[in-house]
TIGU-145452 format. One line per 3 residues: their letters; for each residue x, y, z of N, C-alpha, C. Coordinates in Angstrom, 2 decimals, m for minus. Example, Ala and Ser with C-alpha at 12.3 -4.5 7.8 and 13.67 -1.06 7.14 Angstrom:
BEGIN
AS = 13.19,m5.69,7.80,12.30,m4.50,7.80,13.20,m3.30,7.80; 12.85,m2.25,7.08,13.67,m1.06,7.14,12.90,0.03,7.87
***
This chain:
BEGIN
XXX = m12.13,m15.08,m29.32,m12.37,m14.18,m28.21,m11.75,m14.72,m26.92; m12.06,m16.18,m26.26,m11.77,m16.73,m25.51,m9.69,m16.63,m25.54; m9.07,m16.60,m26.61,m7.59,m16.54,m26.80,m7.48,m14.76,m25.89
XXX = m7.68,m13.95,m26.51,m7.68,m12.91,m26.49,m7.99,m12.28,m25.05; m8.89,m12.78,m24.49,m8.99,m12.90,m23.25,m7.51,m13.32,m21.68; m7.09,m14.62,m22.93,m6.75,m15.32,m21.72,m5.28,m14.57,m22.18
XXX = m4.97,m14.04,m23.11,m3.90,m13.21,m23.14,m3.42,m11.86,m22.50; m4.82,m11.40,m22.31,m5.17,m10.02,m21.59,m4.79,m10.39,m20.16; m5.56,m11.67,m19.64,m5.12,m11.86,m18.38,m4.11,m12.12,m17.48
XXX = m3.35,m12.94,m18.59,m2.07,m13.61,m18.64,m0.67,m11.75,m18.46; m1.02,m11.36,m19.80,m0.35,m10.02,m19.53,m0.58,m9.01,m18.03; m1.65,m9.26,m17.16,m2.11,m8.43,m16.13,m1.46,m9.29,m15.09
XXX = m1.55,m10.11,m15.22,m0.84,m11.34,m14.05,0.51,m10.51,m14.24; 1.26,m11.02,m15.17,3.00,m10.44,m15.40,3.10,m8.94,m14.73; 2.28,m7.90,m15.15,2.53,m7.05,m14.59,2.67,m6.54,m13.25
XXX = 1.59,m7.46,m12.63,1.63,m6.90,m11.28,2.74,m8.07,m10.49; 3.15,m8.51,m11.00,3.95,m9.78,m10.70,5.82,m8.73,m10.54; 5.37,m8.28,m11.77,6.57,m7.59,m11.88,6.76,m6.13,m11.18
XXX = 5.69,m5.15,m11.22,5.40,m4.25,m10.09,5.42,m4.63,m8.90; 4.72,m5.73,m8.55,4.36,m6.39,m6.83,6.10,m6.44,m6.59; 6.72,m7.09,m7.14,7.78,m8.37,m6.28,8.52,m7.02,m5.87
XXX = 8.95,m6.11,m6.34,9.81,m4.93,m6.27,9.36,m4.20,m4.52; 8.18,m3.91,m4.91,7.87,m3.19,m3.75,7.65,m4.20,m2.17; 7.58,m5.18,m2.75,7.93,m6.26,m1.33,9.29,m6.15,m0.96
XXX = 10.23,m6.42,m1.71,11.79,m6.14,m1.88,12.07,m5.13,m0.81; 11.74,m3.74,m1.34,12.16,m3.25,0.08,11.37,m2.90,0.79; 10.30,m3.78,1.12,9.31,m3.46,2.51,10.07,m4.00,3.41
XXX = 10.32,m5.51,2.98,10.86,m6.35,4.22,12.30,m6.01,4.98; 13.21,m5.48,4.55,14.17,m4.74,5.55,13.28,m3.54,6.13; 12.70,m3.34,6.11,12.27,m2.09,7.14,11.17,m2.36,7.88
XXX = 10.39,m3.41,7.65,9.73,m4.16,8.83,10.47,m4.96,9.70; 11.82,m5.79,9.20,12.85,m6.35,9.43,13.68,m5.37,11.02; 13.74,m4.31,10.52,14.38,m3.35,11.61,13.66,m2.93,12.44
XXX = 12.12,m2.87,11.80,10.44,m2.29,13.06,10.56,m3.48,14.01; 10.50,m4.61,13.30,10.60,m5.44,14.58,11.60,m5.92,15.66; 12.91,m5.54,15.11,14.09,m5.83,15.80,14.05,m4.40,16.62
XXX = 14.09,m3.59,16.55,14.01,m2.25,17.30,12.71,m2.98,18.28; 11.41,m2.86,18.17,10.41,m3.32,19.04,11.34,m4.21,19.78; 11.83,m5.26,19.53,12.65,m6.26,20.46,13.39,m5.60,21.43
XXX = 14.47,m4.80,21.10,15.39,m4.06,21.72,14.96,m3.80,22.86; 14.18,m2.89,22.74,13.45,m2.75,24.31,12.64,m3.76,25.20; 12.43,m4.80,24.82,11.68,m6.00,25.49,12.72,m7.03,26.11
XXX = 12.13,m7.68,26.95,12.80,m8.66,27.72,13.24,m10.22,26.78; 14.83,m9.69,26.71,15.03,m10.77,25.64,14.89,m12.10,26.06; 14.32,m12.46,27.25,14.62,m13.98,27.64,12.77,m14.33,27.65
XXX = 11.42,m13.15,27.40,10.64,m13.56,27.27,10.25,m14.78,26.02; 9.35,m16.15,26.53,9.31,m16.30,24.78,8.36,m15.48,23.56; 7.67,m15.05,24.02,7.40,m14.25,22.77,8.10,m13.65,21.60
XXX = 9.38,m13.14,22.59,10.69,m12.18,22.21,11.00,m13.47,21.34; 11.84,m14.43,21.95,12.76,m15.79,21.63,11.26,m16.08,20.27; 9.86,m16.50,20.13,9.68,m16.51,18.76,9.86,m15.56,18.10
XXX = 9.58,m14.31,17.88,9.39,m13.08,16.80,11.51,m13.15,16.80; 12.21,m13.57,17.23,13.24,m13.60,17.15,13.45,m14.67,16.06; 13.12,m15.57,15.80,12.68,m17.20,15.41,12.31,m16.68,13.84
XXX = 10.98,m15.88,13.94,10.23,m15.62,12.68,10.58,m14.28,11.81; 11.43,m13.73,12.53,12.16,m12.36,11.90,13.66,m12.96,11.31; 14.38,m13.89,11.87,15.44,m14.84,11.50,15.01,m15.37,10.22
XXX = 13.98,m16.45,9.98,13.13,m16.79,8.82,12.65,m15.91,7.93; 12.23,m14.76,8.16,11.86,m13.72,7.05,12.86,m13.13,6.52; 14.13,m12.93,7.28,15.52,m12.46,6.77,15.79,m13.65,5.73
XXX = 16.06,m14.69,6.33,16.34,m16.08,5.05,15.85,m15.55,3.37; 13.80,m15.94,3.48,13.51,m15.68,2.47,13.73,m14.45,2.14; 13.71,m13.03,2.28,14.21,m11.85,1.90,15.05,m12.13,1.34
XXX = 16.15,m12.70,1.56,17.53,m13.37,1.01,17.14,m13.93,m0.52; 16.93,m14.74,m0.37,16.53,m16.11,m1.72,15.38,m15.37,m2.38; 14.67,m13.94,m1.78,13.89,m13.80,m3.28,12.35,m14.15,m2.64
XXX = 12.23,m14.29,m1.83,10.74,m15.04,m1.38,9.86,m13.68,m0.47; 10.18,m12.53,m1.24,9.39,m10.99,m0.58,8.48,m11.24,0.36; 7.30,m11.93,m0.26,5.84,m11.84,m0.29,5.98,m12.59,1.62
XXX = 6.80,m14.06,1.35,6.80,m14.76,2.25,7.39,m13.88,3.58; 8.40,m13.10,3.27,9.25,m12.34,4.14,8.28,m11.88,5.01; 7.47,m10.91,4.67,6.58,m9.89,4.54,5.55,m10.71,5.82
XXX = 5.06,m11.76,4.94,4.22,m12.42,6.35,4.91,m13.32,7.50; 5.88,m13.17,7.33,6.85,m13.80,8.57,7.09,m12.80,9.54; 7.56,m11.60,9.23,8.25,m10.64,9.86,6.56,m9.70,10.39
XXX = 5.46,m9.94,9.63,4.07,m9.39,10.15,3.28,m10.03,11.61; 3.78,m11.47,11.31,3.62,m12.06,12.38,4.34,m11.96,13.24; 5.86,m11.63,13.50,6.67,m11.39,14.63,5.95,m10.50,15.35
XXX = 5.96,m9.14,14.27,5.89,m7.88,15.05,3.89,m8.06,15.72; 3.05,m8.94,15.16,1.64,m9.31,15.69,1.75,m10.06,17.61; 3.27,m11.12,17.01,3.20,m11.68,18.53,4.07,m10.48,19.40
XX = 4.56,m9.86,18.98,4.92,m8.69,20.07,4.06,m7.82,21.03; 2.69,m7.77,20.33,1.63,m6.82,20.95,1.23,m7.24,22.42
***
């Protein structure tokens, strides 16, 4: 029972692993552009601007290499220190 179990779980992990990573994929270019647009209009020499500039740079990276999830909370926090 205990096998059977940990197979069930093991298969539910993969799936959403494999559903999840996709839909991070293209979240992060379009939070990527929410926050660069928000910039646009702000004072680029504030630092707030100069970090979320910093942490939207870094979320582009991992977006790059595959790292969604990470993207996702990099580029959440830019657009958080913008408020």
């Amino acid at each position: 029972m205990n096998i059977k179990k940990t197979v069930l779980v093991t298969l539910v992990a993969v799936l959403v692993l494999a559903v999840g990573g996709p839909a991070f994929a293209n979240q992060c270019p379009t939070l990527i552009k929410q926050a660069n647009d928000q910039m646009a209009g702000m004072d680029q020499s504030s630092e707030k601007v100069k970090k979320a500039k910093d942490l939207v740079a870094e979320a582009d990276r991992l977006h790059k290499a595959g790292n969604h999830s990470e993207s996702v909370t990099k580029v959440q926090e830019a657009l958080a220190g913008l408020k």
